[in-house]
KETIGU-185570 format. One record per residue (C-alpha): residue number from 1; z, y, x. Coordinates in steps of 0.001 Angstrom, whole numbers. Layout:
// residues N
<r num="NUM" pz="Z" py="Y" px="X"/>
...
***
This chain:
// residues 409
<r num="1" pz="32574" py="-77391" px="49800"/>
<r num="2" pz="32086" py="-81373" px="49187"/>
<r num="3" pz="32406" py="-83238" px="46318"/>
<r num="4" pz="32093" py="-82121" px="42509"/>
<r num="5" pz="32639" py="-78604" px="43216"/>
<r num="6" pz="29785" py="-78535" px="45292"/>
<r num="7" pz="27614" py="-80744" px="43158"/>
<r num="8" pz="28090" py="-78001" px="40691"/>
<r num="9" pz="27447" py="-74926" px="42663"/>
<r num="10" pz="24026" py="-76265" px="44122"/>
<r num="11" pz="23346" py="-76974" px="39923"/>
<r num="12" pz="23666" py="-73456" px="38785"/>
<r num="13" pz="22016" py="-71783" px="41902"/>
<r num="14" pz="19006" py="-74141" px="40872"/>
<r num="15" pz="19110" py="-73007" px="37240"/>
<r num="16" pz="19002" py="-69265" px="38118"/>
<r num="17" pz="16019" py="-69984" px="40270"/>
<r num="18" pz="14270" py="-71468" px="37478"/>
<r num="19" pz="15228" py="-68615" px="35389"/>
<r num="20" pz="14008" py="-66100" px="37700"/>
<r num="21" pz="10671" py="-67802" px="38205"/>
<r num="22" pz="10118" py="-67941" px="34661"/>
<r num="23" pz="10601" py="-63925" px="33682"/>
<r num="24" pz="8216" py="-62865" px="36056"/>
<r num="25" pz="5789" py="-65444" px="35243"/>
<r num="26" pz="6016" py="-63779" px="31312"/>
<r num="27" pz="5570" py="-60442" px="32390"/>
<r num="28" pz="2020" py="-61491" px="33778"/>
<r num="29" pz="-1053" py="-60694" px="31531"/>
<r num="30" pz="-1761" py="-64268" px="30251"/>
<r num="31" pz="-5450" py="-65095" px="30105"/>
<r num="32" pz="-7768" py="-65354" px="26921"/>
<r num="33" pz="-7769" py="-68478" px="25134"/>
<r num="34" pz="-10353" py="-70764" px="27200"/>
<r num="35" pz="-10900" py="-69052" px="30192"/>
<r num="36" pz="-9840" py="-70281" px="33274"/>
<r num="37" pz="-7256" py="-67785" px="35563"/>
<r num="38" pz="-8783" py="-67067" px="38552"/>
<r num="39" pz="-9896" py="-63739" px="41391"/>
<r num="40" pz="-10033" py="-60395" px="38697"/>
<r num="41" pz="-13910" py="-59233" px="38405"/>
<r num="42" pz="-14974" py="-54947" px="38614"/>
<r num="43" pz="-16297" py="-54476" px="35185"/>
<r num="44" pz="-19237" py="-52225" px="35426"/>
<r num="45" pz="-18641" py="-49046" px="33205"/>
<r num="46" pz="-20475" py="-48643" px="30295"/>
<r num="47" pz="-23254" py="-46620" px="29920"/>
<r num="48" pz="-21979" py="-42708" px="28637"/>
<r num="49" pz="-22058" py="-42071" px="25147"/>
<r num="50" pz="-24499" py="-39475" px="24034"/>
<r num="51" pz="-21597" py="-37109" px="23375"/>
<r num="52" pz="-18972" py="-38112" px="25409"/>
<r num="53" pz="-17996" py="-37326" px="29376"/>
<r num="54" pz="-20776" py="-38442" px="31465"/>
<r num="55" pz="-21255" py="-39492" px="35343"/>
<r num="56" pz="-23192" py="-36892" px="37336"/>
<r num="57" pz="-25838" py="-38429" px="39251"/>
<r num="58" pz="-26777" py="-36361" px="42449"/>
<r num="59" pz="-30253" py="-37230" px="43760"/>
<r num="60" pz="-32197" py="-35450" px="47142"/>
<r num="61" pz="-33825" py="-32714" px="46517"/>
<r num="62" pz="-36931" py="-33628" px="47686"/>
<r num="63" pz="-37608" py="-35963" px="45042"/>
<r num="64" pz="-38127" py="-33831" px="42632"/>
<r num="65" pz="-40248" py="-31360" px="45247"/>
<r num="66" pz="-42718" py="-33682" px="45706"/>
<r num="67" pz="-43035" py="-34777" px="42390"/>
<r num="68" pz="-42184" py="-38432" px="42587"/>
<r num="69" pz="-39493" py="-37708" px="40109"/>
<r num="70" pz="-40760" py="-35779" px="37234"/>
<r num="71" pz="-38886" py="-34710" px="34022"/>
<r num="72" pz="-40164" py="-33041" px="30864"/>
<r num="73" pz="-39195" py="-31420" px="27808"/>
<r num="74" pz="-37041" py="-33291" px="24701"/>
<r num="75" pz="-39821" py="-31485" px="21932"/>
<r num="76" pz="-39184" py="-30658" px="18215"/>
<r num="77" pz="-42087" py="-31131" px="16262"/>
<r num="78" pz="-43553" py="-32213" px="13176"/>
<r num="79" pz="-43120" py="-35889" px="11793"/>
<r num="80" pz="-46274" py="-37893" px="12339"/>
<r num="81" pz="-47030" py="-41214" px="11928"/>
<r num="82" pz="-49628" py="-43747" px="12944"/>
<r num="83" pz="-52312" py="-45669" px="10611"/>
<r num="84" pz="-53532" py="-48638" px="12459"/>
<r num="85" pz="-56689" py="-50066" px="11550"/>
<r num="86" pz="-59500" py="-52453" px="13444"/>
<r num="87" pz="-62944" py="-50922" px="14397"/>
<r num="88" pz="-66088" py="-52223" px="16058"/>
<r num="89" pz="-68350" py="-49893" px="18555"/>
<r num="90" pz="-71483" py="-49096" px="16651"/>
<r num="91" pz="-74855" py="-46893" px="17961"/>
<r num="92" pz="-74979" py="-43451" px="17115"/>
<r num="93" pz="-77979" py="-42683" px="14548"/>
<r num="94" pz="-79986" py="-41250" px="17799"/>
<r num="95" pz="-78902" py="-44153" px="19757"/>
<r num="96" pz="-80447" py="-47392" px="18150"/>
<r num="97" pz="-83529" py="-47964" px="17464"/>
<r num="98" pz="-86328" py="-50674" px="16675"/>
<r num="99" pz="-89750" py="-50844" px="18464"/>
<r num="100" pz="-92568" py="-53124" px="16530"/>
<r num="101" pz="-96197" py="-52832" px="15116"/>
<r num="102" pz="-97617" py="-50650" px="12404"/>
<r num="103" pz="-100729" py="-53505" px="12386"/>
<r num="104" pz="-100805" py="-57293" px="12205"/>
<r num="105" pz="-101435" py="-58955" px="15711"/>
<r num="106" pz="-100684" py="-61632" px="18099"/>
<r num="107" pz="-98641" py="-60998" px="21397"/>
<r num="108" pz="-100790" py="-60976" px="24152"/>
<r num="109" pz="-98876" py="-59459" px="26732"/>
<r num="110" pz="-94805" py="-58682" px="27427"/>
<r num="111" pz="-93937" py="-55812" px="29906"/>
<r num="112" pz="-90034" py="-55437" px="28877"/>
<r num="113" pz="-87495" py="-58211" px="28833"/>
<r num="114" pz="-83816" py="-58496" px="27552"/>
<r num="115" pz="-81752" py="-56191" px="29239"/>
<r num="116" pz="-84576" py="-54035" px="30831"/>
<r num="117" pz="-84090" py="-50188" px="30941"/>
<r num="118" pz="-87230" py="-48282" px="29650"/>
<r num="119" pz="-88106" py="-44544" px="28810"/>
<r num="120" pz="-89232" py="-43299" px="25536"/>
<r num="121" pz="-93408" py="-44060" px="25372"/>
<r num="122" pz="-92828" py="-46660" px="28134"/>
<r num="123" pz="-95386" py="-50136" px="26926"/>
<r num="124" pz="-93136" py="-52762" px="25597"/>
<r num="125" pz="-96069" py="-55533" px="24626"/>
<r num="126" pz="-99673" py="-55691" px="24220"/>
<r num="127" pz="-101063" py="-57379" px="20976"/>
<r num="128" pz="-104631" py="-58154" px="20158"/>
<r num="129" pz="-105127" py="-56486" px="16491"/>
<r num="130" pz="-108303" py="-56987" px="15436"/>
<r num="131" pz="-107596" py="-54547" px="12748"/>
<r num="132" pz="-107404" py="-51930" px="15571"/>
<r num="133" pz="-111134" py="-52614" px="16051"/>
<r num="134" pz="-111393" py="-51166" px="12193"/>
<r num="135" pz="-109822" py="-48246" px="12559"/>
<r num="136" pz="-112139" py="-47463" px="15598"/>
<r num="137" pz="-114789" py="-48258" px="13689"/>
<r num="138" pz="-113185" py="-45287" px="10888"/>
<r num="139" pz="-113069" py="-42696" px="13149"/>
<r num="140" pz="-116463" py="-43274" px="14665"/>
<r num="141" pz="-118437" py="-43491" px="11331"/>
<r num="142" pz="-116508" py="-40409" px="9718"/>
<r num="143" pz="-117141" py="-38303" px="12567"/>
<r num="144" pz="-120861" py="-38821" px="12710"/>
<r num="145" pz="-120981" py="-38097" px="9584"/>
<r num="146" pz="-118733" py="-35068" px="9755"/>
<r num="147" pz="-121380" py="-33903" px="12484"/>
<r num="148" pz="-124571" py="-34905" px="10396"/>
<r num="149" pz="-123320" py="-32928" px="7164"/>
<r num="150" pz="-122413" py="-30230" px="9569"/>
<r num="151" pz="-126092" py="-30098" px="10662"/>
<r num="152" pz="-127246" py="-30581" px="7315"/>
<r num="153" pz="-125164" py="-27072" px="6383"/>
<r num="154" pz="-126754" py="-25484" px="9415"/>
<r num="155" pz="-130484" py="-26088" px="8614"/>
<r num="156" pz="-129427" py="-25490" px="4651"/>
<r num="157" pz="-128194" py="-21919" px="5674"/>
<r num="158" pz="-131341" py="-20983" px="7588"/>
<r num="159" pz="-133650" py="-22314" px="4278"/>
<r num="160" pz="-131417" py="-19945" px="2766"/>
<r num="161" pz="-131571" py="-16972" px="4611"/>
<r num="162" pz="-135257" py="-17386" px="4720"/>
<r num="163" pz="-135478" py="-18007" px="740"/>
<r num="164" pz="-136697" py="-20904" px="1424"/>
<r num="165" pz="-133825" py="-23169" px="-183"/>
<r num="166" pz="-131394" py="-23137" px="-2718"/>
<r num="167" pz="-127824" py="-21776" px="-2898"/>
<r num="168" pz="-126713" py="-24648" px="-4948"/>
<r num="169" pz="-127753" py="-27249" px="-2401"/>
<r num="170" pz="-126264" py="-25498" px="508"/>
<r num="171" pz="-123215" py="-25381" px="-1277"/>
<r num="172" pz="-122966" py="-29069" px="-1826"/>
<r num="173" pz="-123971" py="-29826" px="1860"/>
<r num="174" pz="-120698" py="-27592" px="2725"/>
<r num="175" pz="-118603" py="-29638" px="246"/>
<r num="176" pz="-119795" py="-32908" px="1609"/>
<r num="177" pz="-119134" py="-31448" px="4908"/>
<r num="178" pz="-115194" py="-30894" px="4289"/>
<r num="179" pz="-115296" py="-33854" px="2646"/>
<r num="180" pz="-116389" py="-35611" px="6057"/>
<r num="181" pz="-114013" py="-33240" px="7923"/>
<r num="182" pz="-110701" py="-35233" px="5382"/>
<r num="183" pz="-112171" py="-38716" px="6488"/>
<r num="184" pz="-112069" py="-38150" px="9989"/>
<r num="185" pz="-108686" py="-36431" px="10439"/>
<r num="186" pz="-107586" py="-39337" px="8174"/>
<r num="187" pz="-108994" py="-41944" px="10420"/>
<r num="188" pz="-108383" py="-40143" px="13716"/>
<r num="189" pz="-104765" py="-40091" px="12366"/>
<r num="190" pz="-104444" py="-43959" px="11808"/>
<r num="191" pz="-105739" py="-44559" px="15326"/>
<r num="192" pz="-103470" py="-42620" px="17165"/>
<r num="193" pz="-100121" py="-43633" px="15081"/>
<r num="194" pz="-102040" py="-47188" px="16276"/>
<r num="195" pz="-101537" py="-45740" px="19784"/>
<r num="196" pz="-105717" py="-46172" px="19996"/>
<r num="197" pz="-106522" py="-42787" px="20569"/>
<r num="198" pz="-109906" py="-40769" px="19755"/>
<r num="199" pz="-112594" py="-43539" px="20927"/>
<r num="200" pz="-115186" py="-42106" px="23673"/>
<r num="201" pz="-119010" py="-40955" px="22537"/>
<r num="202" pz="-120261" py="-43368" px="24397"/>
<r num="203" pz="-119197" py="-46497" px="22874"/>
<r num="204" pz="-123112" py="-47990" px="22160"/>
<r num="205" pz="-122828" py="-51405" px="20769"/>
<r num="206" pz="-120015" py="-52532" px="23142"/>
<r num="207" pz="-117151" py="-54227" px="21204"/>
<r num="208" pz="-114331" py="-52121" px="20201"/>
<r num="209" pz="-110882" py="-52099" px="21216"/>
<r num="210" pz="-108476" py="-54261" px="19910"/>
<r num="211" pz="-105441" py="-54052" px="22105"/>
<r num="212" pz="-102359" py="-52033" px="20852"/>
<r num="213" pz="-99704" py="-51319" px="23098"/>
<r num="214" pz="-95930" py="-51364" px="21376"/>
<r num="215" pz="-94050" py="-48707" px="22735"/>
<r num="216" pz="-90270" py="-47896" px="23042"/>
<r num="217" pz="-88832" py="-44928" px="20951"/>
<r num="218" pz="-86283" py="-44159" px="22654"/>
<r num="219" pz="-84965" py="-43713" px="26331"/>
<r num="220" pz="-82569" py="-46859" px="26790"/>
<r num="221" pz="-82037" py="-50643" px="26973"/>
<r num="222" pz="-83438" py="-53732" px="25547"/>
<r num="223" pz="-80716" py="-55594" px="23427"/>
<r num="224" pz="-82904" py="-58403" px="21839"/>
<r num="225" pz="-86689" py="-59492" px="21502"/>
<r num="226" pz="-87119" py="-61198" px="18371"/>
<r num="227" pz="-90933" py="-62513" px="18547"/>
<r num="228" pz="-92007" py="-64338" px="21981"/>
<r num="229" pz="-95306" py="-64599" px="23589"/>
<r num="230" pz="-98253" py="-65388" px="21682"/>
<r num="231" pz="-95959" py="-65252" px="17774"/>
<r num="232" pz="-97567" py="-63433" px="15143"/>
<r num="233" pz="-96629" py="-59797" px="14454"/>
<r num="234" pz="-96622" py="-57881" px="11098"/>
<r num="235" pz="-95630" py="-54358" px="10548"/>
<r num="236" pz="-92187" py="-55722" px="8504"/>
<r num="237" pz="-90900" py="-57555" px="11094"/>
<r num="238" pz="-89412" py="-55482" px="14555"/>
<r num="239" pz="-90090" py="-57143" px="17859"/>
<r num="240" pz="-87376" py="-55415" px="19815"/>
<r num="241" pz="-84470" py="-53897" px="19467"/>
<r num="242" pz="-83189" py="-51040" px="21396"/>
<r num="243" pz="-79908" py="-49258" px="22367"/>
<r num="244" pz="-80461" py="-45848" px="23712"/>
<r num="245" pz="-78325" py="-43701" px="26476"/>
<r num="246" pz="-76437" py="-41440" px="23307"/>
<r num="247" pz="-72950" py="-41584" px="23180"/>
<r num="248" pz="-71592" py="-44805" px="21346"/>
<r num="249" pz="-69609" py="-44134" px="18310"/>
<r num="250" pz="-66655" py="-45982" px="16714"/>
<r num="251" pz="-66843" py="-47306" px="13211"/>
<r num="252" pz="-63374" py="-47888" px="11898"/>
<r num="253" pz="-61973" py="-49450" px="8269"/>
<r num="254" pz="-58869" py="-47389" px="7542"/>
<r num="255" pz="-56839" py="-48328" px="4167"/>
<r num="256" pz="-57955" py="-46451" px="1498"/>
<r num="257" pz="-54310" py="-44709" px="1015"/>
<r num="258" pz="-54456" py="-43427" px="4359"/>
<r num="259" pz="-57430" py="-42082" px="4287"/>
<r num="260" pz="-57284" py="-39440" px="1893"/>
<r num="261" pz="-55024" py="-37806" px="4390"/>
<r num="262" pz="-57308" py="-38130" px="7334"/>
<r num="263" pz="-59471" py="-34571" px="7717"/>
<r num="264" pz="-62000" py="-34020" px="10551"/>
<r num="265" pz="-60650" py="-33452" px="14220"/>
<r num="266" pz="-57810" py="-35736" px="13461"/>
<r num="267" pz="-56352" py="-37215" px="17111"/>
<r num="268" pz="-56627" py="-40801" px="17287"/>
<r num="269" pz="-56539" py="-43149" px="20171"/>
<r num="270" pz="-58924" py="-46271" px="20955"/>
<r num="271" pz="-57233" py="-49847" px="22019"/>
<r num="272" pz="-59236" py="-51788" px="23612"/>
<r num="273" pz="-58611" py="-55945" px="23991"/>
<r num="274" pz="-57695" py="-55590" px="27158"/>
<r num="275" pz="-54989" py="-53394" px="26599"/>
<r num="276" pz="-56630" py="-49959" px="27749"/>
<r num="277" pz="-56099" py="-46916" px="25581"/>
<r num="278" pz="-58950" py="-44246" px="25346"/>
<r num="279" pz="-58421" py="-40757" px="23417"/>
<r num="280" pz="-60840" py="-39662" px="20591"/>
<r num="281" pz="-60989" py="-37902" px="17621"/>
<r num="282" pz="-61701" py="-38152" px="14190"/>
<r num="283" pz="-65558" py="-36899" px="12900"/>
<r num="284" pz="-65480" py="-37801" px="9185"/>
<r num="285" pz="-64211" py="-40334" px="6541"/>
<r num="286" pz="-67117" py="-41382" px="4627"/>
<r num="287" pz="-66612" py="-41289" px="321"/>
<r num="288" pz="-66785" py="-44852" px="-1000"/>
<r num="289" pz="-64752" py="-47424" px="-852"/>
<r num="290" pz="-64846" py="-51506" px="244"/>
<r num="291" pz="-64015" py="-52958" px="-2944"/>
<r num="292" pz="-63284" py="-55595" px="-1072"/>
<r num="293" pz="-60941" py="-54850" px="1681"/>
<r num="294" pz="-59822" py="-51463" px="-424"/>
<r num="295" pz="-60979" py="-49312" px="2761"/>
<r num="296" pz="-63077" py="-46527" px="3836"/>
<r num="297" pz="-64941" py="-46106" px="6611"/>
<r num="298" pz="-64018" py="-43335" px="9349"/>
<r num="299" pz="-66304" py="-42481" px="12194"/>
<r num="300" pz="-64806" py="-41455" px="15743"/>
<r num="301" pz="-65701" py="-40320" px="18946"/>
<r num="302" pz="-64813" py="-41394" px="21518"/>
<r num="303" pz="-63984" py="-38854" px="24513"/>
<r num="304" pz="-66239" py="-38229" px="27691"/>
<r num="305" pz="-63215" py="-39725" px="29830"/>
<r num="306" pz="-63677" py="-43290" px="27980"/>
<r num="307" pz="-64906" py="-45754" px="30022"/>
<r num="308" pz="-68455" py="-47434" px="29258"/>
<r num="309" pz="-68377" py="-49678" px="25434"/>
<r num="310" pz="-70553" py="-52603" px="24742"/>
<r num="311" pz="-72361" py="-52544" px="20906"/>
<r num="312" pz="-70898" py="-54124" px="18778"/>
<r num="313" pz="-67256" py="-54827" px="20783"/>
<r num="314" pz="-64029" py="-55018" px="18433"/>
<r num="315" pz="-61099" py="-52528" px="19404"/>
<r num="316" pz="-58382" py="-50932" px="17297"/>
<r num="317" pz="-57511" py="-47453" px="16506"/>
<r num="318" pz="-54724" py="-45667" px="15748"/>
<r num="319" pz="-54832" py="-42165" px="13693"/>
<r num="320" pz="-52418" py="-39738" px="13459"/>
<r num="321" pz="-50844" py="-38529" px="10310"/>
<r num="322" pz="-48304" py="-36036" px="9238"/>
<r num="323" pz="-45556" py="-37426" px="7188"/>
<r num="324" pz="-44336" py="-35089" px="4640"/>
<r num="325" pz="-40149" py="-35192" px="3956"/>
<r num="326" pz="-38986" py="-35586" px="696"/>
<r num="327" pz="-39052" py="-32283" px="495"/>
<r num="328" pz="-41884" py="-29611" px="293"/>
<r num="329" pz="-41577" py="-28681" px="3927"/>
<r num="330" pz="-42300" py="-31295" px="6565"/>
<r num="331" pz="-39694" py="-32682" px="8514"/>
<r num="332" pz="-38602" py="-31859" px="12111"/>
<r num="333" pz="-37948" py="-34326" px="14769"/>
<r num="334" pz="-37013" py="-34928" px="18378"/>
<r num="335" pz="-39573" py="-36920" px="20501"/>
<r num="336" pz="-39776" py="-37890" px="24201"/>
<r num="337" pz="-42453" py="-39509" px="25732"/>
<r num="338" pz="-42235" py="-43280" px="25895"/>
<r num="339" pz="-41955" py="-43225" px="29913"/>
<r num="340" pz="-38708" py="-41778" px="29062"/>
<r num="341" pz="-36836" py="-44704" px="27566"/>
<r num="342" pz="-35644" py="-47891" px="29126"/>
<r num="343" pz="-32835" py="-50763" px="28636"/>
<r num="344" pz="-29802" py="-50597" px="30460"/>
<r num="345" pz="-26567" py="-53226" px="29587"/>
<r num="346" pz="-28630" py="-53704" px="26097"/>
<r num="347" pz="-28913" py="-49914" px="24986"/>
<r num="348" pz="-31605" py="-47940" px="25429"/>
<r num="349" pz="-31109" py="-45237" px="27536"/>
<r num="350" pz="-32298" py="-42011" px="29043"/>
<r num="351" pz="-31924" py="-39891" px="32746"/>
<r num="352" pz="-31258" py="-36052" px="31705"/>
<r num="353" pz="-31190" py="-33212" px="33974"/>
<r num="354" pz="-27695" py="-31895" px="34413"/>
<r num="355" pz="-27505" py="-27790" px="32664"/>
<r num="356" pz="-25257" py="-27046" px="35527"/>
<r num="357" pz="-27322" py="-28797" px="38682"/>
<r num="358" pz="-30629" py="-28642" px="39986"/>
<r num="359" pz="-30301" py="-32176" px="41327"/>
<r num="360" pz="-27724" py="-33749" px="39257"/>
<r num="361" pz="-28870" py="-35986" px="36255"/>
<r num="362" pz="-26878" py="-37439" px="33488"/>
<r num="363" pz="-26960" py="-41366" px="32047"/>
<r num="364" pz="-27473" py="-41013" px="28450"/>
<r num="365" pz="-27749" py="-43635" px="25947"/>
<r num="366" pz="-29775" py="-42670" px="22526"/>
<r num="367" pz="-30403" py="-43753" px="19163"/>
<r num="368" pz="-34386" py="-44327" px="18531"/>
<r num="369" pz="-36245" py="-43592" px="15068"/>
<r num="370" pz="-40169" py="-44683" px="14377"/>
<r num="371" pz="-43053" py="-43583" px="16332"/>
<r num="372" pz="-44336" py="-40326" px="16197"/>
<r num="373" pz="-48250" py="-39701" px="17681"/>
<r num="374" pz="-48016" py="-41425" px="20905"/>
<r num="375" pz="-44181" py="-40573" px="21350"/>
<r num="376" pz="-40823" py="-41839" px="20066"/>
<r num="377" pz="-38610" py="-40164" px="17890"/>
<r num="378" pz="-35400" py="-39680" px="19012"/>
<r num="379" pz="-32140" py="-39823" px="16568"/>
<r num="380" pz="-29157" py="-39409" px="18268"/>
<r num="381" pz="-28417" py="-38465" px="21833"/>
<r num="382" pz="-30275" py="-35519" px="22741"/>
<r num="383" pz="-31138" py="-31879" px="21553"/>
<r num="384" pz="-34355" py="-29865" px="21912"/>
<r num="385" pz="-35315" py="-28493" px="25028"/>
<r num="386" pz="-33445" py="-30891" px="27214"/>
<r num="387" pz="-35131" py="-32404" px="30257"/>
<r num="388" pz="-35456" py="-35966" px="30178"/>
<r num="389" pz="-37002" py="-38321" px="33170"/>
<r num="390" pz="-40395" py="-39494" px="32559"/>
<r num="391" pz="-41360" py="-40380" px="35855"/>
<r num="392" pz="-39645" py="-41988" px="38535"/>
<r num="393" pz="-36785" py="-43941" px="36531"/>
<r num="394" pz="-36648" py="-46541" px="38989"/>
<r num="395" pz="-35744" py="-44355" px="41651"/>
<r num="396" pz="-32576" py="-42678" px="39602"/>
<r num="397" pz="-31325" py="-46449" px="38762"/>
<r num="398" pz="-31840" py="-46992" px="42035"/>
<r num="399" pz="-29742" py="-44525" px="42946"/>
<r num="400" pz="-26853" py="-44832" px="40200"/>
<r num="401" pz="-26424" py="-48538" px="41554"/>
<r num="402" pz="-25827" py="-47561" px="44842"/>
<r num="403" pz="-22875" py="-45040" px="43602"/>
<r num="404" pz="-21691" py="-48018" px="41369"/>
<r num="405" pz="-20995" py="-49867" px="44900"/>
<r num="406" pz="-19716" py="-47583" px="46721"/>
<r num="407" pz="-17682" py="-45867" px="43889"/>
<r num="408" pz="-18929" py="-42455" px="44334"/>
<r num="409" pz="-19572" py="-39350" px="42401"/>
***
């Protein structure tokens, strides 16, 4: 076919071409608005609803033998919440203490220094007291004449027996005689709190001690020395202080409305700066109140398992507390342990153990509450008694990637 004819034909085949083209083209999926068509991408599946159909997750058997995954218990329990407040590590009453003089002196000699560990009676410093040197002198004249009046009695009570002498003066020579016996307990006393002893017989007219050792009260460490070599000492002023080996106790300032529900034995837990958590428990909540910080003082102690605590440090603590419901009873909860939870495609999710499977383990997603003791309290998503993953999540997300991939079970 030439000519028009043809001219026409080819027209209308190219028409129904165009046609063609353009009803397949609409019965496409068109892209969204601003995104470029291009190779169609797997969307990963969202995580399973907490009460929907979930994806069992089969893991080996021998994970869960040998413990490296672990699972515990979704627990019901009592609301309790958690009063924050900031502490410092104080002494114990039996574990500070001060060493100094009960006389005025100079320092003559130092046998500890700062930082030194020393035993209870161990010498601390020497000081030259010439008071000492008195109360030698005390004991020395009131037992001589303790011993002369006791003489006195002696002959007295032979004059006596031989009617020779007089009741009445043998009476007052046993009078003056007690008398004497008072002054030199009194003296002998004062030397010895002096650490100066009961002087020797023997003294003649040799000069008298004046040395008096200062001696540590208790079995531990020096912190500080306040007077150096040579300073002048009076029995106001301490020369060292001491931190002995008792247990270190934790002073802490808890608001004063969350104190009144505190009670001895509460649980708390130490934080330390560094980030280090240490368990201990409440020992009493003393009566008064900071006027100005509106607090009260609690004291805790710490547990043996805590590691060593400088004097003095600043930590936090955290207390727990039971939160009564608006109600009379107290509210129940669900809590997991906070090794439980983690973040998956921005929801916070959980691994439970499959009812049905020894080794199979279910994705869960869950709605979180507030904090309850050291756990978190769980909403939505799970029911008592369930078994949740607490250790070994990295393994089971592990796994539940790889059966992404490679589209299995």
């Amino acid at each position: 076919m030439n000519g028009p004819l043809a001219a026409r034909l080819r027209s209308a085949m190219a028409l129904l071409a165009t046609l063609a083209w353009g009803l397949g083209a609409c019965s496409k999926p068109s892209a969204p608005a601003g995104e470029r068509p291009g190779p169609s991408s797997s969307t990963p599946p969202p995580v399973a609803p907490a009460h929907g159909p979930a994806r069992l997750l089969r893991i080996a058997p021998g994970l869960l033998a040998t413990g490296r995954v672990r699972t515990a218990p979704v627990a019901e329990e009592q609301a309790r919440g958690v009063t924050r407040a900031s502490a410092e590590v104080v002494a114990s009453a039996e574990g500070s203490a001060e060493a100094g003089s009960l006389i005025a002196g100079r320092i003559a000699r130092l046998e500890a220094r700062e930082g030194d560990s020393v035993t209870r009676g161990q010498v601390l410093a020497w000081l030259d007291a010439p008071e000492a040197a008195r109360a030698i002198a005390d004991v020395v004249r009131s037992r001589a004449r303790w011993e002369a009046h006791g003489r006195k009695v002696g002959r007295l009570e032979a004059l006596v027996a031989a009617e020779a002498g007089t009741r009445f003066a043998l009476d007052d020579a046993r009078l003056e005689t007690e008398l004497a016996r008072a002054d030199l307990a009194a003296a002998r006393t004062l030397a010895q709190s002096l650490g100066l002893g009961d002087p020797p017989r023997d003294l003649g007219a040799a000069a008298l001690p004046a040395r008096v050792a200062v001696r540590s009260p208790v079995t531990g460490v020096v912190v500080e020395r306040m007077i150096g070599l040579g300073g002048h000492v009076v029995p106001e002023i301490a020369i060292f202080k001491l931190v002995g080996e008792g247990p270190a106790v934790v002073d802490a300032r808890v608001p004063e409305g969350a104190a009144s529900a505190l009670a001895a034995g509460t649980a708390a837990t130490l934080v330390f700066r560094d980030g280090r958590r240490c368990p201990a428990h409440l020992t009493t909540v003393l009566p008064n109140v900071d006027t100005a910080t509106r607090t009260r003082r609690a004291r805790l102690a710490p547990a043996r398992a805590c590691p060593p605590m400088a004097i003095g440090s600043a930590l936090e603590a955290e207390l727990a507390t039971t939160e009564p419901s608006v109600g009379a009873a107290l509210s129940k909860v669900l809590v997991v342990p906070p090794g439980a939870l983690f973040e998956t495609r921005g929801v916070t999710a959980v691994f439970v153990r499959a009812p049905t499977s020894m080794d199979g383990f279910e994705l869960r997603s869950v709605e979180l509450g507030g904090t309850s003791g050291e756990g978190r309290i769980v909403r939505e998503g799970l029911a008592a008694g369930e078994q949740v993953v607490v250790d070994g999540t990295v393994l089971l997300k592990g796994e539940l990637l790889r059966a992404e991939l490679g589209g299995g079970e």
